[in-house]
C-alpha positions as CSV (number, residue, x, y, z in Angstrom):
1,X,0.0,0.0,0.0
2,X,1.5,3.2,-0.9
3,X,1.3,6.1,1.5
4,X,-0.8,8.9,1.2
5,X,0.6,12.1,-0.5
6,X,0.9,14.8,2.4
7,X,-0.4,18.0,0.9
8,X,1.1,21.0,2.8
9,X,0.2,24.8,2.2
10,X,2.3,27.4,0.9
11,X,3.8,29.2,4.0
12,X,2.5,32.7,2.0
13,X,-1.1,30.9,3.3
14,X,-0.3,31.0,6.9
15,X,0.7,34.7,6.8
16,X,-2.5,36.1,4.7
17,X,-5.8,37.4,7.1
18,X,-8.1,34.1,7.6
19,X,-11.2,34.1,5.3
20,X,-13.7,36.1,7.8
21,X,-16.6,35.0,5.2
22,X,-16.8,31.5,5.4
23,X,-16.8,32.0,9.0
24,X,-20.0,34.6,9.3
25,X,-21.4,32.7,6.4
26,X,-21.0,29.0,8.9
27,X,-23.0,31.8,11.6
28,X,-25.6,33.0,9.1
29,X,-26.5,29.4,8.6
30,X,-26.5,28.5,12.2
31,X,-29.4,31.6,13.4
32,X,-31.1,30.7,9.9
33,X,-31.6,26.8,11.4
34,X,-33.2,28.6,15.0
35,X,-35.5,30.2,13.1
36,X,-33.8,34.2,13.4
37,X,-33.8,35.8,10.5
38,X,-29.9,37.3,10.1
39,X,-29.3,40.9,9.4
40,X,-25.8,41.4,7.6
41,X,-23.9,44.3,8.1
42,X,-21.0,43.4,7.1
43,X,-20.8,44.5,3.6
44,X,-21.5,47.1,1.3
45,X,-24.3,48.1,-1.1
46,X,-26.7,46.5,-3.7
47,X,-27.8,47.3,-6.9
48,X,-29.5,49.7,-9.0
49,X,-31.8,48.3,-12.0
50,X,-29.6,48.6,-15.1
51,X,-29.6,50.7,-17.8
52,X,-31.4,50.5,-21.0
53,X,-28.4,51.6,-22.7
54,X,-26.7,49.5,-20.9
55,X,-28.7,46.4,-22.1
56,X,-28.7,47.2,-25.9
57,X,-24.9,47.7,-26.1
58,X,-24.4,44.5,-24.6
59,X,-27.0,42.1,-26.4
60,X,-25.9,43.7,-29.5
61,X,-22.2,42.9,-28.9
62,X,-20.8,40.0,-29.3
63,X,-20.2,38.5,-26.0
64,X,-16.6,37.1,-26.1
65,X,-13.0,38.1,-26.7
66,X,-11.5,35.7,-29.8
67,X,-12.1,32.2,-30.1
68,X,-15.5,31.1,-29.5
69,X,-18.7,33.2,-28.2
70,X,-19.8,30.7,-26.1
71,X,-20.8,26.7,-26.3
72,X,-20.5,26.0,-30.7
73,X,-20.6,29.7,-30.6
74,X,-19.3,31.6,-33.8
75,X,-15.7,32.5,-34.2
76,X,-15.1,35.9,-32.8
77,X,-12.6,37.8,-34.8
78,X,-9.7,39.1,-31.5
79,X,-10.2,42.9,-33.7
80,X,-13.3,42.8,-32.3
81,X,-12.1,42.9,-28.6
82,X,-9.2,45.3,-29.3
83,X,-11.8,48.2,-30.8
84,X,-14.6,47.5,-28.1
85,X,-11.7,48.0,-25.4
86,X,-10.0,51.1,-27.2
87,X,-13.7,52.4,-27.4
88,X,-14.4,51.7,-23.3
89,X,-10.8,53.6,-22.5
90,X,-12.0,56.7,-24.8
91,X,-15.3,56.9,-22.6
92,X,-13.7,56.5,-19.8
93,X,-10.8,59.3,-20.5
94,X,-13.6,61.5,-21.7
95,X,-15.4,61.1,-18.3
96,X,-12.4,61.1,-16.4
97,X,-11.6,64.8,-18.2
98,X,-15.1,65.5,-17.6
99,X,-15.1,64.6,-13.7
100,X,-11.6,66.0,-12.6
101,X,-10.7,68.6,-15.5
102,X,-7.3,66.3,-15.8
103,X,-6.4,65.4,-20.0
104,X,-5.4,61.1,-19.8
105,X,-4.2,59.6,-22.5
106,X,-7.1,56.7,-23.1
107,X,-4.1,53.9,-24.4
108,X,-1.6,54.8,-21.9
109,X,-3.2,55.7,-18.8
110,X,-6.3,53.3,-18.4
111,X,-6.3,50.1,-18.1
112,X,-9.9,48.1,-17.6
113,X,-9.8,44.9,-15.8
114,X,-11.0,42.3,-14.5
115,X,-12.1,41.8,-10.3
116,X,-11.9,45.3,-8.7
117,X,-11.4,43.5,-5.7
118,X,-8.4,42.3,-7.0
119,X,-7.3,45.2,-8.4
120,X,-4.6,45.8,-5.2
121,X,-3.1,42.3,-5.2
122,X,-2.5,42.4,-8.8
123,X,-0.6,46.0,-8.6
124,X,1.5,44.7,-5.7
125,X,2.4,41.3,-7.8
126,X,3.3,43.2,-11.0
127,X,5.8,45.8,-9.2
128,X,7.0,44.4,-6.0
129,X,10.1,42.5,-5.9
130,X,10.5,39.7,-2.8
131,X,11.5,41.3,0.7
132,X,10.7,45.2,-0.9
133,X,8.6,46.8,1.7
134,X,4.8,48.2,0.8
135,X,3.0,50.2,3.2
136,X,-0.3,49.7,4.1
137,X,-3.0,51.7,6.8
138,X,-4.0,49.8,9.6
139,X,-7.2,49.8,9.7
140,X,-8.1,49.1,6.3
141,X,-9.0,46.5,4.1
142,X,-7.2,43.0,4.9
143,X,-6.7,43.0,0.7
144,X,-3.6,45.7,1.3
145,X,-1.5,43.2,3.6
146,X,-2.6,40.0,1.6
147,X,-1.5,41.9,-1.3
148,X,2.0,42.2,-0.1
149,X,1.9,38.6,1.2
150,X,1.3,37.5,-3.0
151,X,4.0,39.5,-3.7
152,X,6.3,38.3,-1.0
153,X,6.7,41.9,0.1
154,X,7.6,43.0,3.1
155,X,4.2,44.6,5.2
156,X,5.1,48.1,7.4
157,X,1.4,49.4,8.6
158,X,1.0,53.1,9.4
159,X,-2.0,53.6,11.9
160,X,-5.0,56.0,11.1
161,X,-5.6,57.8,14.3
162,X,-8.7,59.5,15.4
163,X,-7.0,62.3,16.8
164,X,-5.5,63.1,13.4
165,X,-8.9,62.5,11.3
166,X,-8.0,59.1,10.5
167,X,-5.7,60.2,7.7
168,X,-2.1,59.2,7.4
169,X,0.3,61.1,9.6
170,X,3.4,61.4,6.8
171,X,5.4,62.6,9.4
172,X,5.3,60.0,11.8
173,X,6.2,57.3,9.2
174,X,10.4,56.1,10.0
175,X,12.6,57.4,6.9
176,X,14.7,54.5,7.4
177,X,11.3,52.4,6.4
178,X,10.0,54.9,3.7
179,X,13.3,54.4,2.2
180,X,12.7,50.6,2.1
181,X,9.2,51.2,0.7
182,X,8.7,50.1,-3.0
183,X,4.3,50.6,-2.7
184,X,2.2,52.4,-0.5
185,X,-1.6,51.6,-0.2
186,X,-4.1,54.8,0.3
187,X,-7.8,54.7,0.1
188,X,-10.4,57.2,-0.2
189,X,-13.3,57.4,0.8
190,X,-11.7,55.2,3.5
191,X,-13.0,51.8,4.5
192,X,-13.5,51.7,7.1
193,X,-13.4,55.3,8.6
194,X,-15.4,56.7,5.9
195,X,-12.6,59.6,5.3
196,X,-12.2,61.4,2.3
197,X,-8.8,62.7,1.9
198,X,-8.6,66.5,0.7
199,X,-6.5,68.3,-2.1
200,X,-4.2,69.3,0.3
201,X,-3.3,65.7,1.2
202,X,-2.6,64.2,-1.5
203,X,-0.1,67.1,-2.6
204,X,1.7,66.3,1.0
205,X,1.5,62.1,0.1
206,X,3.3,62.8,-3.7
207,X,5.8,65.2,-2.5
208,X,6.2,62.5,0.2
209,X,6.2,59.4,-2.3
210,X,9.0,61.7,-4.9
211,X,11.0,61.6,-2.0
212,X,11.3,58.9,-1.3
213,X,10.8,56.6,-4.6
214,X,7.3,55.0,-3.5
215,X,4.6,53.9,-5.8
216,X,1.5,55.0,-4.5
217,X,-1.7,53.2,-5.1
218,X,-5.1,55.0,-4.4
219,X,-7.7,52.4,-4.1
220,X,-10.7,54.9,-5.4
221,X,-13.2,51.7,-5.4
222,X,-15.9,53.9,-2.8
223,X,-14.7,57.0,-4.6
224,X,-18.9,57.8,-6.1
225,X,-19.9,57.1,-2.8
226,X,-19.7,60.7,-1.2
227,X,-22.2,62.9,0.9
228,X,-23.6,66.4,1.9
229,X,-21.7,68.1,-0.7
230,X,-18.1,66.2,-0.5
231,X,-16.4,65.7,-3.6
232,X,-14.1,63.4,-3.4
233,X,-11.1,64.3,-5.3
234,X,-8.8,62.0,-7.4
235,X,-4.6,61.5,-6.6
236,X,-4.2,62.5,-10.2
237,X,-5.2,66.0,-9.9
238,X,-1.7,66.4,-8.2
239,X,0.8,67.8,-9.6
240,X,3.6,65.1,-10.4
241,X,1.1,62.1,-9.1
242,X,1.1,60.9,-12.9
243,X,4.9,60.2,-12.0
244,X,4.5,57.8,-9.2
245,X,0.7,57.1,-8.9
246,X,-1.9,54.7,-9.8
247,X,-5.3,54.6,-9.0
248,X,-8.1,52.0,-8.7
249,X,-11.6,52.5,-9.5
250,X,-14.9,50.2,-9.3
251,X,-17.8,50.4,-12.2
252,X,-19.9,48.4,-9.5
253,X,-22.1,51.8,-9.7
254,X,-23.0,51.4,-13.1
255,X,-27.0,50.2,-12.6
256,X,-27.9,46.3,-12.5
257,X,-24.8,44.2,-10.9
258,X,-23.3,43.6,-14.4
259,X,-20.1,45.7,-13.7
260,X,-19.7,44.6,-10.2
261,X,-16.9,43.0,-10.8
262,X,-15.1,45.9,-13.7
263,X,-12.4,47.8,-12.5
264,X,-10.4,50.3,-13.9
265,X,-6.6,51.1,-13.2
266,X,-5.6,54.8,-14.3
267,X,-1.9,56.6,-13.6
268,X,2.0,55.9,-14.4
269,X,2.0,54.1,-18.3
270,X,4.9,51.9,-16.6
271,X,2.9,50.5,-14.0
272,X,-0.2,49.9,-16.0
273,X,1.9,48.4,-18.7
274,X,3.9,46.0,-15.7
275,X,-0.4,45.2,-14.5
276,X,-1.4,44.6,-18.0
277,X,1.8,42.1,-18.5
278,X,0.4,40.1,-15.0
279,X,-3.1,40.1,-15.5
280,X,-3.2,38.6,-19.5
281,X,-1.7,35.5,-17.7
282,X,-4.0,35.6,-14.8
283,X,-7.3,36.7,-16.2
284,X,-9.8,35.8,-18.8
285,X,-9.8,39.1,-21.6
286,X,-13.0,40.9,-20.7
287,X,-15.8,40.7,-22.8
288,X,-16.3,42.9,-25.5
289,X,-20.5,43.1,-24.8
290,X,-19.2,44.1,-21.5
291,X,-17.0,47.3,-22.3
292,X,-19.3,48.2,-24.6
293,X,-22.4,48.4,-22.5
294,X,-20.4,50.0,-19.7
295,X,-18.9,52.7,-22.4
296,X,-22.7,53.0,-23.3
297,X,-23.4,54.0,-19.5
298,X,-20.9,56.8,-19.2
299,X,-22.6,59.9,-20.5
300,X,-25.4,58.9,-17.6
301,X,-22.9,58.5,-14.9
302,X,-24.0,61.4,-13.2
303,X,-27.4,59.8,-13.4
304,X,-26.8,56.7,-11.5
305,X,-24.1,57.9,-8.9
306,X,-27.2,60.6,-7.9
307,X,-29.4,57.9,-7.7
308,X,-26.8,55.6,-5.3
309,X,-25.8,58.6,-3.2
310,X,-29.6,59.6,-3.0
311,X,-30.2,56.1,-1.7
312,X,-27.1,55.7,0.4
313,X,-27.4,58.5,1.7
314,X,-30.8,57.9,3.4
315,X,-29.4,55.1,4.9
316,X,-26.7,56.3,6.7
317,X,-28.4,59.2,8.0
318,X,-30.9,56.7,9.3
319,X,-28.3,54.6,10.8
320,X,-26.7,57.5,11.9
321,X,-29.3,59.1,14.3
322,X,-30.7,55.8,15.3
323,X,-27.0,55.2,16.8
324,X,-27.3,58.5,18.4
325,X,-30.8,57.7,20.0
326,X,-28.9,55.0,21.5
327,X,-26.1,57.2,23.2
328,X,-23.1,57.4,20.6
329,X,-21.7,60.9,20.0
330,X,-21.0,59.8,16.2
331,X,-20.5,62.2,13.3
332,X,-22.3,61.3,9.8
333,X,-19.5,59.6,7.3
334,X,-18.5,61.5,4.4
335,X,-18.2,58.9,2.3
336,X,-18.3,55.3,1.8
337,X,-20.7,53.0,2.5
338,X,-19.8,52.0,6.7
339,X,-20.2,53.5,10.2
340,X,-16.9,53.5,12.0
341,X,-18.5,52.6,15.3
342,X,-16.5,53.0,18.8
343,X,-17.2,49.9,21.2
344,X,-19.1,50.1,24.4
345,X,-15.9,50.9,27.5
346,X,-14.8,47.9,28.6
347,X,-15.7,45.9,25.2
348,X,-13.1,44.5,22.7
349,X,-14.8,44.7,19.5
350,X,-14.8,41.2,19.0
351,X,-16.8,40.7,22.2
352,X,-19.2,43.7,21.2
353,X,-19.5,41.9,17.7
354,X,-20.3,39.0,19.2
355,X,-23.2,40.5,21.6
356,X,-25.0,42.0,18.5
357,X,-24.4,38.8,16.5
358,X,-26.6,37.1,19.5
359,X,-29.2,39.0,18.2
360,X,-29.0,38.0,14.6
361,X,-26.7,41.3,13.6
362,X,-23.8,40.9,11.8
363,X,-20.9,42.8,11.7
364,X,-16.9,43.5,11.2
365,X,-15.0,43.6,14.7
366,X,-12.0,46.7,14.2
367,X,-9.6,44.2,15.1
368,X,-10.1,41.7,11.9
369,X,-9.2,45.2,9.8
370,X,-5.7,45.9,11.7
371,X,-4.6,45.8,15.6
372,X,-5.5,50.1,15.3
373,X,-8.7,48.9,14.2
374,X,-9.1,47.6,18.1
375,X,-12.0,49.6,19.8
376,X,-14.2,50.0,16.9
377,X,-16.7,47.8,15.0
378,X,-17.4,48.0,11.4
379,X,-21.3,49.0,10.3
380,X,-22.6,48.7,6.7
381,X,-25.8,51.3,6.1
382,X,-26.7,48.3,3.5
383,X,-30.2,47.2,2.8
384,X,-33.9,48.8,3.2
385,X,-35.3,51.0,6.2
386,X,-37.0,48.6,7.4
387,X,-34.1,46.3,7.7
388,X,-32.4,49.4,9.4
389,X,-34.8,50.1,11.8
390,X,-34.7,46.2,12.7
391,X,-31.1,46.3,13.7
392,X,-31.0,48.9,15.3
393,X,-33.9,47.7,17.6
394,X,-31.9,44.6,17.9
395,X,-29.0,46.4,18.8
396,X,-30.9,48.5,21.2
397,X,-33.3,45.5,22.9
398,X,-28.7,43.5,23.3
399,X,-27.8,46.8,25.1
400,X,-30.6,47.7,27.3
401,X,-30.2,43.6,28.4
402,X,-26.5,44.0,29.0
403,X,-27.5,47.5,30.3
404,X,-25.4,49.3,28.2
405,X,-27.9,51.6,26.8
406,X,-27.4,55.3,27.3
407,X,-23.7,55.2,28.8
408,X,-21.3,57.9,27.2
409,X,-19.6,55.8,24.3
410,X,-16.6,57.2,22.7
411,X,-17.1,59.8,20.5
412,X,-15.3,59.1,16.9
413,X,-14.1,61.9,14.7
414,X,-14.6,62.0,11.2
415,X,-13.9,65.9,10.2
């Protein structure tokens, strides 16, 4: 009898954040079996109906990118992928000129791809060499540091403080590491503070970056998503970011869940070149029917991010002043789509996650996003008001059990 093959995991596994989804989603299951209907918090936004536009433009193209359309499908000639995506980067240019007065170059400077979710593990894997540093905020997203685990980079977090608006204090950040740093990871509007960085930071972060040699990537993925007036702006308005920047954007606000997954990478012609090289090994070419209905929804942009601000934005002030009602001093978010919640004193915010998820409410302890992420928990404003108004009643019926209801939380700023 021969033994059994021993399959080990790749040490890169055991360094990466676990998979917090499987988890909840083993939980959801578990309060769906007793008969409590979960309320999930933990993510972001759904979907707007999608455009008509939208629709044509993709029945009428031809839904694949050379070789076959499909199952005994007809040949599909590879010219027809290379005009639909040249067409997709002119819209996207023109819109881009449009939104942030800054002239791109639509074959140099954009680059559509698959996965926006993906987007930061694939810039880390096409420009960091093994043991380079990249810097990352803590909190954030746990995407940053697996990132730099793919790339078999070296991690450095900077913290986000609340007494420095949760933005990155340059400053405070060692030379001796900047020196070492090959990437650095920014986000606006921030998940999870809800931040949105200002003109007059992102001229201190590329003077910084020039300084010091660093790639900066500005994951713009919530970047629609702003409120009472905020405009977020974009790192290439800088002067000199085109140099040493790249940033990511999400289409998932184009109406009806078909562009959830289309990103868009926009900045330095060397880097997107160096992503382009990585992601034609990794990645399927995207589908012609897909640009094209997505260059189709462009002109109406405005149309749809007023319509998912509109609705957003309802939702968070509803969340907002129903976690007042309940005793937290909490300013409004300016953008994203989360609440950046201080715990209840004497609460990690794994125990306080765990108390709410008693009641069938689900959502992100700080300390899964980064060890300065302790002290918070992680609310998305996702869903209807009626599904609001349920958790917070939940949340409200845990605290006044645990007789936590009406102490003096922590007040959180987000100026």
């Amino acid at each position: 009898m021969r033994n059994p093959v021993i399959i080990e995991r790749a040490e890169r596994l055991h360094q990466i954040p676990l998979n917090r989804p499987l988890e909840h989603s083993r939980y959801l299951r578990r309060l769906a079996a007793r008969g409590i209907e979960p309320i999930d918090l933990t993510t972001g936004i759904d979907d707007l109906p999608p455009g008509q536009a939208a629709i044509e433009r993709a029945s009428d193209s031809v839904p694949a990118t050379g070789g076959r359309g499909g199952p005994g499908g007809p040949e599909v000639p590879a010219e027809s992928s290379r005009l639909t995506g040249a067409e997709f980067r002119r819209a996207f240019s023109n819109w881009f000129a449009y939104r942030f007065d800054v002239e791109i170059d639509p074959d140099r400077h954009v680059l559509p791809f698959a996965g926006s979710a993906v987007g930061p593990a694939c810039v880390a894997m096409a420009l960091v060499n093994p043991g380079e540093t990249v810097l990352a905020p803590d909190p954030s997203h746990p995407a940053y540091r697996t990132s730099a685990v793919l790339a078999n980079g070296q991690i450095q977090s900077y913290p986000l403080h609340g007494r420095n608006d949760f933005l990155p204090n340059l400053k405070q950040i060692e030379p001796r590491i900047a020196g070492q740093a090959k990437l650095m990871y920014v986000g606006f509007p921030n998940d999870p503070t809800g931040v949105v960085a200002d003109h007059s930071f992102f001229r201190e972060l590329i003077d910084f970056a020039r300084r010091h040699n660093i790639i900066v990537c500005h994951d713009a993925t919530q970047h629609f998503l702003t409120y009472d007036g905020i405009e977020a702006p974009s790192l290439l308005q800088t002067p000199g970011a085109m140099n040493v920047g790249i940033e990511l954007f999400s289409l998932s606000v184009l109406p009806g869940g078909m562009f959830r997954d289309l990103g868009v990478a926009v900045g330095n012609p060397s880097a997107l070149a160096a992503i382009s090289q990585l992601t034609s090994h990794l990645h399927a070419p995207l589908l012609p029917g897909l640009l094209a209905s997505a260059a189709a929804e462009f002109p109406r942009l405005d149309r749809h991010v007023e319509a998912m601000v509109s609705r957003c934005g309802s939702q968070r002030d509803l969340m907002v002043s129903g976690l007042r009602d309940l005793g937290w001093h909490l300013p409004a978010p300016g953008g994203g789509p989360y609440v950046w919640l201080p715990v209840p004193p004497r609460y990690s915010s794994v125990r306080f996650s765990i108390l709410l998820r008693k009641a069938g409410v689900f959502v992100v302890p700080g300390a899964y996003l980064g060890e300065y992420g302790e002290g918070y928990v992680r609310l998305a404003f996702n869903g209807d008001e009626s599904q609001i108004r349920e958790a917070l009643d939940r949340i409200d019926r845990q605290m006044s059990r645990f007789r936590l209801r009406k102490r003096a939380f922590p007040a959180v700023s987000l100026a």
